[in-house]
HTML snippet that shows the backbone in 3Dmol.js (N, CA, C, O; Angstrom):
<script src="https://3Dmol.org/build/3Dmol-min.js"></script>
<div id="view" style="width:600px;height:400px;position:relative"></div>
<script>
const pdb = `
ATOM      1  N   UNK A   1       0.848  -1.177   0.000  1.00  0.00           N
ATOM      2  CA  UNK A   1       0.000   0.000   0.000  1.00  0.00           C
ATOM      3  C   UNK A   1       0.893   1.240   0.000  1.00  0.00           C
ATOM      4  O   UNK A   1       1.910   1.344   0.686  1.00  0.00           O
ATOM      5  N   UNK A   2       0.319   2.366  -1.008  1.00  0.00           N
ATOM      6  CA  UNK A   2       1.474   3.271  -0.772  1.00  0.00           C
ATOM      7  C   UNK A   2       0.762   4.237  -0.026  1.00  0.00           C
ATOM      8  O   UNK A   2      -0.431   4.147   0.263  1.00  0.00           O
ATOM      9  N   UNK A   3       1.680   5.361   0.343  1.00  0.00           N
ATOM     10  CA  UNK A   3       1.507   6.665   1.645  1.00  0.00           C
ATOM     11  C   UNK A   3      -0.157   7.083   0.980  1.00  0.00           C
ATOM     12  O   UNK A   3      -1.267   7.087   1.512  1.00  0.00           O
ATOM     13  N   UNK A   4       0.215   7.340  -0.114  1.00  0.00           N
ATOM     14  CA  UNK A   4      -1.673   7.946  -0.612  1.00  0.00           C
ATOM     15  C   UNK A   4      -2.743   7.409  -0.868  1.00  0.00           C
ATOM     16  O   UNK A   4      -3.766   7.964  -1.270  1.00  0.00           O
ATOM     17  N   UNK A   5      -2.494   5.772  -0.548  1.00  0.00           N
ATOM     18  CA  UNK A   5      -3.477   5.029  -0.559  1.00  0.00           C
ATOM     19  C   UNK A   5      -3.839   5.088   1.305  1.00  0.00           C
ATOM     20  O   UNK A   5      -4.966   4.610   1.441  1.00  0.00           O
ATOM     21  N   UNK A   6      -3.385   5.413   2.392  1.00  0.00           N
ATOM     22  CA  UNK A   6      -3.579   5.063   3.271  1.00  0.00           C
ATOM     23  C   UNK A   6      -3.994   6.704   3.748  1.00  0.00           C
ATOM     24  O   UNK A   6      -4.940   6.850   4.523  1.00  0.00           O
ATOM     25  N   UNK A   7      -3.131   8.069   3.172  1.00  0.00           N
ATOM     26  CA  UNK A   7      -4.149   8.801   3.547  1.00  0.00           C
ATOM     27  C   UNK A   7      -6.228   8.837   3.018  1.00  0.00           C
ATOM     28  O   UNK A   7      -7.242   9.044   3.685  1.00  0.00           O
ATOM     29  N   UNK A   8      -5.981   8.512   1.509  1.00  0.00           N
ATOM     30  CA  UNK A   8      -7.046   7.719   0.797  1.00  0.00           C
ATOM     31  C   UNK A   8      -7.759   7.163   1.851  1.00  0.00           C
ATOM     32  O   UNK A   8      -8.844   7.714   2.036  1.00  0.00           O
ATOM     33  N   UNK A   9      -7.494   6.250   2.597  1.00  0.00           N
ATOM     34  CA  UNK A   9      -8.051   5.371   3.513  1.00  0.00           C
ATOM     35  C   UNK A   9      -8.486   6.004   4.567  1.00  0.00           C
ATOM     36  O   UNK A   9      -9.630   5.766   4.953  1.00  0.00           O
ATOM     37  N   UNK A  10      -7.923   6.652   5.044  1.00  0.00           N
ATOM     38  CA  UNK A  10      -8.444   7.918   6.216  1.00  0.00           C
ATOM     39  C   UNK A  10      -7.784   7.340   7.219  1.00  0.00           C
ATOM     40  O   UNK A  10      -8.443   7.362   8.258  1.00  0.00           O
ATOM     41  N   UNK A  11      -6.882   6.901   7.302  1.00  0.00           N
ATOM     42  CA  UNK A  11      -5.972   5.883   8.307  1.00  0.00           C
ATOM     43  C   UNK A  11      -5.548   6.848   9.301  1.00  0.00           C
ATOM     44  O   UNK A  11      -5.240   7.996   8.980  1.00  0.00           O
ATOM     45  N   UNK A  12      -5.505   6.197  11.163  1.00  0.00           N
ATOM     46  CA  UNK A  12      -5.568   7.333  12.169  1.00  0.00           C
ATOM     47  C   UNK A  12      -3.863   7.392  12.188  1.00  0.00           C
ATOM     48  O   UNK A  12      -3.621   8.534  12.578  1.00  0.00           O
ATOM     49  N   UNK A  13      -3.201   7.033  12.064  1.00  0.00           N
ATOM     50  CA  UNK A  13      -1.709   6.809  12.312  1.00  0.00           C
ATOM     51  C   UNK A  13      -0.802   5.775  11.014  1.00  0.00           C
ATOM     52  O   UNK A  13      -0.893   4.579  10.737  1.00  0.00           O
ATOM     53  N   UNK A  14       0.278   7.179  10.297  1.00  0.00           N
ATOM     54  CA  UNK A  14       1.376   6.175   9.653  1.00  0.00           C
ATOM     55  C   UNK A  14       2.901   5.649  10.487  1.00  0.00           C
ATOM     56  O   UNK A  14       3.694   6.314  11.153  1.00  0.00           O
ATOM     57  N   UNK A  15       2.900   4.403  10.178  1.00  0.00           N
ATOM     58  CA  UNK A  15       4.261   4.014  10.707  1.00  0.00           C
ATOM     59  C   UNK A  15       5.179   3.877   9.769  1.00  0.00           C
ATOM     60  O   UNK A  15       4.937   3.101   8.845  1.00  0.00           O
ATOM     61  N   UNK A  16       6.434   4.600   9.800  1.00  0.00           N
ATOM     62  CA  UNK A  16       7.096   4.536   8.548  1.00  0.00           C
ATOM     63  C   UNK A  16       8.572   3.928   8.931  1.00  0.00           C
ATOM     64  O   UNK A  16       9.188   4.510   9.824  1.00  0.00           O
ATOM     65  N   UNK A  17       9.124   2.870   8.346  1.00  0.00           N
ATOM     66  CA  UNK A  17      10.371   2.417   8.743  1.00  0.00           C
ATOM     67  C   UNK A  17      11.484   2.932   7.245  1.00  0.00           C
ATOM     68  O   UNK A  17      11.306   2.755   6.040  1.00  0.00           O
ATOM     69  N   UNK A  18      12.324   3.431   7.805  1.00  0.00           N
ATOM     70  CA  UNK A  18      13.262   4.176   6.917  1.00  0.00           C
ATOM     71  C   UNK A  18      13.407   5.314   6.174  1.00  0.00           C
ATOM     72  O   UNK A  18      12.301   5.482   5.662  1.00  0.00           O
ATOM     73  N   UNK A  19      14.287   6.373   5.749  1.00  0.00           N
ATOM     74  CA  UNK A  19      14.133   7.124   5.278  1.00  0.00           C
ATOM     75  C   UNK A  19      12.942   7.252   4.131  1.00  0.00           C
ATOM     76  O   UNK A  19      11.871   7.796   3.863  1.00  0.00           O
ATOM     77  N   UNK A  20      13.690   6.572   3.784  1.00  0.00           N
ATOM     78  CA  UNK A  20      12.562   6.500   2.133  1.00  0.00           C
ATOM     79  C   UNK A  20      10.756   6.594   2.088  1.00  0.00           C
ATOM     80  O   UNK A  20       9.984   7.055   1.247  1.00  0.00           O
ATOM     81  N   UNK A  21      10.578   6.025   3.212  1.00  0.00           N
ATOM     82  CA  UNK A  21       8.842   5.148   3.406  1.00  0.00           C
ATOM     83  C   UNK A  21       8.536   6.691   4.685  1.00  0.00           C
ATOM     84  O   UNK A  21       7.381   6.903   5.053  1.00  0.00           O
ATOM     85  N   UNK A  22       9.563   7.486   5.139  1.00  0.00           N
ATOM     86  CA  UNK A  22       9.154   8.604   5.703  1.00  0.00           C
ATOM     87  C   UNK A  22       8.805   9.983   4.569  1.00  0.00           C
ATOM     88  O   UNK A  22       7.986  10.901   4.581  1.00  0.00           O
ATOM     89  N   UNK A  23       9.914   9.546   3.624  1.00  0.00           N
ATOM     90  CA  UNK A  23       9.372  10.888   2.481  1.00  0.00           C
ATOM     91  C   UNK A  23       8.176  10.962   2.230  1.00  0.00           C
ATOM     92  O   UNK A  23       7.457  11.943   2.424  1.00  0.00           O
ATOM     93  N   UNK A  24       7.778   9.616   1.644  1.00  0.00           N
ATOM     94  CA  UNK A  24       6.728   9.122   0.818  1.00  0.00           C
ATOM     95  C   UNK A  24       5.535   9.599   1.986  1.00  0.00           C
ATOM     96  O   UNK A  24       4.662  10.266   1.431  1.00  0.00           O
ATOM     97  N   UNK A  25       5.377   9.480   2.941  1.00  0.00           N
ATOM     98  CA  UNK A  25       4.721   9.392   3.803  1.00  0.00           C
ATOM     99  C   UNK A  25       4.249  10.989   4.133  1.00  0.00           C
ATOM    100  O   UNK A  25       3.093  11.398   4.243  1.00  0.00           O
ATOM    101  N   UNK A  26       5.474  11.738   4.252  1.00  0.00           N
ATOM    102  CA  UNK A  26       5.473  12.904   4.550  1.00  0.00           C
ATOM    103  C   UNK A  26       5.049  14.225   3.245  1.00  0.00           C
ATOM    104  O   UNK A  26       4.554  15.346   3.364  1.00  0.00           O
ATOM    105  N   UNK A  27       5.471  13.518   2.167  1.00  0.00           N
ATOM    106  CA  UNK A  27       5.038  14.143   1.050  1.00  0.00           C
ATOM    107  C   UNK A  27       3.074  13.696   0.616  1.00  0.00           C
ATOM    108  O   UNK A  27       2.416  14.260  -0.258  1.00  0.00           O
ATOM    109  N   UNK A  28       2.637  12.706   1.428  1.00  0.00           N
ATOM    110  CA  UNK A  28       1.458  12.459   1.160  1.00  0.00           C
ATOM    111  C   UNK A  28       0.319  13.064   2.069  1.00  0.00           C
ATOM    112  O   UNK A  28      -0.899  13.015   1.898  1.00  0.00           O
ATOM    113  N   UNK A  29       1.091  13.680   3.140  1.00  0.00           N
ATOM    114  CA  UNK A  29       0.216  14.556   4.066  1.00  0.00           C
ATOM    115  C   UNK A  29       0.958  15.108   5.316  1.00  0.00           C
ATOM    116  O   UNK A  29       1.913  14.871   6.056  1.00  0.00           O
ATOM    117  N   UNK A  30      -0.270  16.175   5.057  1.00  0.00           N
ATOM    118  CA  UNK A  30       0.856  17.081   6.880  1.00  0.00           C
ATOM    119  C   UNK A  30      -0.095  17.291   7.864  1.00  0.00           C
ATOM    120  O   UNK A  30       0.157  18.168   8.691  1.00  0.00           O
ATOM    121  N   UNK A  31      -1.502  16.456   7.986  1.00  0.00           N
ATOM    122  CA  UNK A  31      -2.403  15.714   8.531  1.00  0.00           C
ATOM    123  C   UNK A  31      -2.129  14.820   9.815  1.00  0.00           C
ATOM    124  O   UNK A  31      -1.979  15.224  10.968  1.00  0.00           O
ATOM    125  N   UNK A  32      -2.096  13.393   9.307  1.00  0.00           N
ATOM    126  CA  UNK A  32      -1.766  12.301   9.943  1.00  0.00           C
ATOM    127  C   UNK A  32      -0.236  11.903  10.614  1.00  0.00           C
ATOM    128  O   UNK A  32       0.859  11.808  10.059  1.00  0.00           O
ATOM    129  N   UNK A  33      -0.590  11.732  11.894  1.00  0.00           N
ATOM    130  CA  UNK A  33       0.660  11.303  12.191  1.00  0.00           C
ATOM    131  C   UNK A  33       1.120  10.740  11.618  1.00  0.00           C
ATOM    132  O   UNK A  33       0.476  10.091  10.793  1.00  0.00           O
ATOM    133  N   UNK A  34       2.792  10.608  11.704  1.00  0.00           N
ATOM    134  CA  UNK A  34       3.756   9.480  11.133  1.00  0.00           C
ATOM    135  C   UNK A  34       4.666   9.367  12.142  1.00  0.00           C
ATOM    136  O   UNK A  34       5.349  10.322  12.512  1.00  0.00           O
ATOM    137  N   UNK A  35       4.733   8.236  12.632  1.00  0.00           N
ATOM    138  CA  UNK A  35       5.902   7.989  13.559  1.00  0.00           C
ATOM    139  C   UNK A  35       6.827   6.982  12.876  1.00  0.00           C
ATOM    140  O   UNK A  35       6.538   5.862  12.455  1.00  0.00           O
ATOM    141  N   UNK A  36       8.172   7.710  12.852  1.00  0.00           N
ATOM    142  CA  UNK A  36       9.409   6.767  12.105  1.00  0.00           C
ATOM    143  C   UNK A  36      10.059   5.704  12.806  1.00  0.00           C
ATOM    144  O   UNK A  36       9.866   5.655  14.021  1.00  0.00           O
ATOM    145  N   UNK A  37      10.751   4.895  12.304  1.00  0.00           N
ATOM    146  CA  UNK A  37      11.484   3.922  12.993  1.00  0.00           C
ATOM    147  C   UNK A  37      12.769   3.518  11.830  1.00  0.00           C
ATOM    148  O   UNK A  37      12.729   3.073  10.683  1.00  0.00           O
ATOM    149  N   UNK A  38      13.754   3.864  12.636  1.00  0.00           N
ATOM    150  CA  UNK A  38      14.762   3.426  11.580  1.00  0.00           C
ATOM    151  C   UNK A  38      15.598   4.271  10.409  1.00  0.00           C
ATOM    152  O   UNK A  38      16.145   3.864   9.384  1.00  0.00           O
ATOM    153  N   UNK A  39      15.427   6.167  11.207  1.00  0.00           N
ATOM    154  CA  UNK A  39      15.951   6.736  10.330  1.00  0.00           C
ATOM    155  C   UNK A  39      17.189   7.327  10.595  1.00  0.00           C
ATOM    156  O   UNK A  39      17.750   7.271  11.689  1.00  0.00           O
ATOM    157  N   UNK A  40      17.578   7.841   9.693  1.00  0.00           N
ATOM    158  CA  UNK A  40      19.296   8.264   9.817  1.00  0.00           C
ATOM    159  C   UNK A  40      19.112   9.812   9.989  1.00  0.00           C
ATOM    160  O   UNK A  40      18.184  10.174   9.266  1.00  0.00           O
ATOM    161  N   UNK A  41      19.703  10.927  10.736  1.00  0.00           N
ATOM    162  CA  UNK A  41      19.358  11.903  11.546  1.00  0.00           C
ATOM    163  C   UNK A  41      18.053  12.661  10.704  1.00  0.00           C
ATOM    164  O   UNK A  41      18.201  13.382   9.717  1.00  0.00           O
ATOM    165  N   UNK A  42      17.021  12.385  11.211  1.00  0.00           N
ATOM    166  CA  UNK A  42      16.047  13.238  10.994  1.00  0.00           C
ATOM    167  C   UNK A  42      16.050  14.863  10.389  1.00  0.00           C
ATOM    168  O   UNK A  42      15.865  15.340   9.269  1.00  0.00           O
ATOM    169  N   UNK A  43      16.380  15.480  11.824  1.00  0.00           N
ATOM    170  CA  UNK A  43      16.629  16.938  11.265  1.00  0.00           C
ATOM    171  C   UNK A  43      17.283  17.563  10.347  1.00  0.00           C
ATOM    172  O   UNK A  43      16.975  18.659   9.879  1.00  0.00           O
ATOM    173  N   UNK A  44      18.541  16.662   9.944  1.00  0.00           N
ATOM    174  CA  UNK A  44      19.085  16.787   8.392  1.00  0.00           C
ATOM    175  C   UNK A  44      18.389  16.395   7.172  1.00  0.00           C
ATOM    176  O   UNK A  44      18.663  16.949   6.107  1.00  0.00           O
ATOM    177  N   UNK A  45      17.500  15.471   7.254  1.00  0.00           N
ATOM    178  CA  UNK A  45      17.001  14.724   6.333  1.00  0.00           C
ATOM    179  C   UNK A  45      15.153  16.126   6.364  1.00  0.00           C
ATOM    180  O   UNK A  45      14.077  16.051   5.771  1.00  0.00           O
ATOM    181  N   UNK A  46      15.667  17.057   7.261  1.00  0.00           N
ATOM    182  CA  UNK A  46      14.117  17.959   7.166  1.00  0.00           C
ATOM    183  C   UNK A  46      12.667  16.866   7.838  1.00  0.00           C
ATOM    184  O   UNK A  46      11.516  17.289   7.735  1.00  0.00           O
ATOM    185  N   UNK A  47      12.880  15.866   8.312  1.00  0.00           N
ATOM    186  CA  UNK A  47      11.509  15.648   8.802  1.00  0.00           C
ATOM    187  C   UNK A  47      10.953  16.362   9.879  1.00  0.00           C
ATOM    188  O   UNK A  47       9.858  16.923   9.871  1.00  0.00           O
ATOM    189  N   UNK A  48      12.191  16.289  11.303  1.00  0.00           N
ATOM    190  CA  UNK A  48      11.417  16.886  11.795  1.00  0.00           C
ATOM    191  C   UNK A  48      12.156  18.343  12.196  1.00  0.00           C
ATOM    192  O   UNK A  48      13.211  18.221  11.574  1.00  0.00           O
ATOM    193  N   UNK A  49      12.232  19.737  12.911  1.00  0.00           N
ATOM    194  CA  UNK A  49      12.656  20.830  13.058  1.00  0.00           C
ATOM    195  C   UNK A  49      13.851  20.363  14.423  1.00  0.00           C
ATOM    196  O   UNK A  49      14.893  21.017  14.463  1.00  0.00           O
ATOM    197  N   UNK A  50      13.644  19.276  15.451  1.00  0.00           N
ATOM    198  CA  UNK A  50      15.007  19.026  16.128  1.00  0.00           C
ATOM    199  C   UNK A  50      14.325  18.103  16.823  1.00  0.00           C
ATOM    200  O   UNK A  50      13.100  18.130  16.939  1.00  0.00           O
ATOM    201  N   UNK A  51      15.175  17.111  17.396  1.00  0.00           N
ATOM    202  CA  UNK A  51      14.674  15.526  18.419  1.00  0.00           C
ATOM    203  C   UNK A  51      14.013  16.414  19.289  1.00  0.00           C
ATOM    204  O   UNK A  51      12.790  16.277  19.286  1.00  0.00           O
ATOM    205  N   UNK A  52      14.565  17.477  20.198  1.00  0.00           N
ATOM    206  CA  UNK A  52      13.365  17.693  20.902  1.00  0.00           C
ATOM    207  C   UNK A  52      11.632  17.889  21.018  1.00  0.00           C
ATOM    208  O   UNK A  52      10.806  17.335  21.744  1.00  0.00           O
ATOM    209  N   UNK A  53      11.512  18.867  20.026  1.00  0.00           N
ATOM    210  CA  UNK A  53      10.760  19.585  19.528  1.00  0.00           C
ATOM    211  C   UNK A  53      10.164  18.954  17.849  1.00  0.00           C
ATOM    212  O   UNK A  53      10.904  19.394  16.969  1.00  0.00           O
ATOM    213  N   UNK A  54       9.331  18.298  17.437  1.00  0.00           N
ATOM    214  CA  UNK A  54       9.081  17.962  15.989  1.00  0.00           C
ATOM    215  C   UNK A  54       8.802  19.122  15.324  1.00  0.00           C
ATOM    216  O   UNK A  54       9.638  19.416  14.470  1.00  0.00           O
ATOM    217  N   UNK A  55       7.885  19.868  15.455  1.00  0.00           N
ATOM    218  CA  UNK A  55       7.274  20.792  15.261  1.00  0.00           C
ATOM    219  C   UNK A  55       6.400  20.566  14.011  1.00  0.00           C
ATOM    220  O   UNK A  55       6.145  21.455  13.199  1.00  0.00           O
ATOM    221  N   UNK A  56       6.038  19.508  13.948  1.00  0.00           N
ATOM    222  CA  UNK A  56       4.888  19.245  12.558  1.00  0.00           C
ATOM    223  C   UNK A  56       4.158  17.344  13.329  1.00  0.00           C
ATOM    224  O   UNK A  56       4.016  16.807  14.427  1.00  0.00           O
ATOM    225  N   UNK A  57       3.970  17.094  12.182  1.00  0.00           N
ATOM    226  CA  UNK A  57       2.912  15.612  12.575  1.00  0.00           C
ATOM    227  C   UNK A  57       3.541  14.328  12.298  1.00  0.00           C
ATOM    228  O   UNK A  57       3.207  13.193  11.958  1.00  0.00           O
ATOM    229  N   UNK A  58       5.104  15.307  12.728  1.00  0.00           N
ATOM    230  CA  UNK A  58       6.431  13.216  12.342  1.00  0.00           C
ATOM    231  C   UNK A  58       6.812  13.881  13.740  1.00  0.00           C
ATOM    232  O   UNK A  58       6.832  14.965  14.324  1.00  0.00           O
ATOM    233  N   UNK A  59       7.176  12.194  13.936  1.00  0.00           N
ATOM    234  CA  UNK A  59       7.936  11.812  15.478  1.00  0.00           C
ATOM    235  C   UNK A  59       8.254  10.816  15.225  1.00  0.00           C
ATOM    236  O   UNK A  59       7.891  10.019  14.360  1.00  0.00           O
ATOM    237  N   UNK A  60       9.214  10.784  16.237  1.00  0.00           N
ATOM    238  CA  UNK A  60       9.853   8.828  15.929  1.00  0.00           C
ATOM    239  C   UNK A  60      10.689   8.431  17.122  1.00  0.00           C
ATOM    240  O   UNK A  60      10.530   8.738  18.304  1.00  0.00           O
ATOM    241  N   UNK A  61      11.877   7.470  16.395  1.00  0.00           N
ATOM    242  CA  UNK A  61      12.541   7.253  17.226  1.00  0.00           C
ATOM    243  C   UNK A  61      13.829   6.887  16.371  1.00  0.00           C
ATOM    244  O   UNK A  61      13.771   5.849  15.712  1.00  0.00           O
ATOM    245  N   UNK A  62      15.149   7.760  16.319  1.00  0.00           N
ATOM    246  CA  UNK A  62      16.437   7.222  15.923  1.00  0.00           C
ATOM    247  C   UNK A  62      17.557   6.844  16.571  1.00  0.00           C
ATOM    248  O   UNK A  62      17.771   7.062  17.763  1.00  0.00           O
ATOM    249  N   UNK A  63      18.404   6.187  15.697  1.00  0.00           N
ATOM    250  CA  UNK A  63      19.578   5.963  16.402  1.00  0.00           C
ATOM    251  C   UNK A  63      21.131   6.320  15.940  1.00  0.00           C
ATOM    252  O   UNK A  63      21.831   5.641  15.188  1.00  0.00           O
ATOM    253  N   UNK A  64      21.443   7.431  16.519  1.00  0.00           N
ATOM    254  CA  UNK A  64      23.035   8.067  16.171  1.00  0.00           C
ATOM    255  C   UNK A  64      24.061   7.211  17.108  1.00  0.00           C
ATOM    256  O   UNK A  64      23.726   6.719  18.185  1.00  0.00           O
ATOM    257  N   UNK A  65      25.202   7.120  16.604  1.00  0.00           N
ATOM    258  CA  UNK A  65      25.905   7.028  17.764  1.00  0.00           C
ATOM    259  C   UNK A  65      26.043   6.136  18.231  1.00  0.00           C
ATOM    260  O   UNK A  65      26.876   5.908  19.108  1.00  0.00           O
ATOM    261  N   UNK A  66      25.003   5.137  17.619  1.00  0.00           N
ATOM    262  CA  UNK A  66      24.840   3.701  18.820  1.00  0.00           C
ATOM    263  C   UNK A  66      24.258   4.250  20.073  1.00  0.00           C
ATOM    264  O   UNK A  66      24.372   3.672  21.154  1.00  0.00           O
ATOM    265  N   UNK A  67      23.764   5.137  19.943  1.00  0.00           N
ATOM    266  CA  UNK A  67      22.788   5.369  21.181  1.00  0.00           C
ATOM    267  C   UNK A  67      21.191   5.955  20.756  1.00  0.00           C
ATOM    268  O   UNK A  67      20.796   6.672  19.837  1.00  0.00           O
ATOM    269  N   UNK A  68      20.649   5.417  21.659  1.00  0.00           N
ATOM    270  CA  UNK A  68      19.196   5.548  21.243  1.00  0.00           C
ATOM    271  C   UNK A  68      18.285   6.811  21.406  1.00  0.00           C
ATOM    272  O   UNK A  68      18.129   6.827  22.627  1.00  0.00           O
ATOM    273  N   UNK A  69      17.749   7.633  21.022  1.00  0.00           N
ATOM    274  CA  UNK A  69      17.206   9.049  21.079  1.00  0.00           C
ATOM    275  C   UNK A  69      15.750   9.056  21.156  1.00  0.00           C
ATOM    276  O   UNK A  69      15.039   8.311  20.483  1.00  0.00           O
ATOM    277  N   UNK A  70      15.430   9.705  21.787  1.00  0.00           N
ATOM    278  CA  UNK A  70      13.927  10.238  21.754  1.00  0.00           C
ATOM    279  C   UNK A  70      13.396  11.514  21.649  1.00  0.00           C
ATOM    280  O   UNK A  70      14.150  12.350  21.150  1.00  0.00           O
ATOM    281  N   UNK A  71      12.279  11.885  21.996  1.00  0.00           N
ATOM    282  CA  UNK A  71      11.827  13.166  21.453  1.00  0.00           C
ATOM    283  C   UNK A  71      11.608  13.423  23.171  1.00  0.00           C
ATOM    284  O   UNK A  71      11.160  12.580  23.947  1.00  0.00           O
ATOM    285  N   UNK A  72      11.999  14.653  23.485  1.00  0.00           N
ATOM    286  CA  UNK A  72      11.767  15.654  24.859  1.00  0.00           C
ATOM    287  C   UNK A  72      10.403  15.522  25.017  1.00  0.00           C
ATOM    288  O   UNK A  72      10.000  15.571  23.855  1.00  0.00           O
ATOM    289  N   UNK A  73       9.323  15.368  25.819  1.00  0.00           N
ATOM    290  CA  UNK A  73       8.867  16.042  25.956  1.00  0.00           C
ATOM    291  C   UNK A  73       8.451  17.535  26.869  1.00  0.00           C
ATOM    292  O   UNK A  73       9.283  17.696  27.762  1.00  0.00           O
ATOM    293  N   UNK A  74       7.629  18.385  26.859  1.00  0.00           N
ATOM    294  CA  UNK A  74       7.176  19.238  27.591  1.00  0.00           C
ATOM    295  C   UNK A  74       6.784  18.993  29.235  1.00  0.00           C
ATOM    296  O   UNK A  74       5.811  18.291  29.511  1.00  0.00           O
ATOM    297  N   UNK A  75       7.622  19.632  30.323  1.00  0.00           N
ATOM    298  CA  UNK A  75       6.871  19.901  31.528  1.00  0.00           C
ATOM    299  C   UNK A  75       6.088  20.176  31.715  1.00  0.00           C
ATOM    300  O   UNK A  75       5.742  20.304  32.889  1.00  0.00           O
TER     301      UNK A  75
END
`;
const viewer = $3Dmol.createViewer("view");
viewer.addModel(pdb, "pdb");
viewer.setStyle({}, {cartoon: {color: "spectrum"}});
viewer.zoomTo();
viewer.render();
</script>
């Protein structure tokens, strides 16, 4: 199924594993969540504005470093 068949679908949440399946995903709407798995630094790649902060409707989870990262949240 591709990214515009599932906004098509009205689907509540995309899961996207890898760069590639996050473009696609992200170029098909700025709607629906997408939570990544498996990408190589985000904020370079423009998904999201910084690990802390997404500032749009992608979040995820990467790994630099051999160490594992998450997104901050808010107090």
């Amino acid at each position: 199924m591709t990214a515009q068949e599932f906004v098509r679908n009205r689907v509540d949440l995309i899961v996207a594993f890898e760069n590639q399946t996050v473009r696609a995903a992200k170029a098909a709407t700025p709607r629906i969540p997408i939570v990544f798995v498996h990408v190589t630094d985000p904020v370079s790649e423009g998904f999201v504005k910084s690990l802390a902060r997404s500032g749009g409707n992608i979040t995820g989870l990467t790994v630099s470093g051999g160490e594992l990262r998450r997104k901050e949240t808010s107090p």
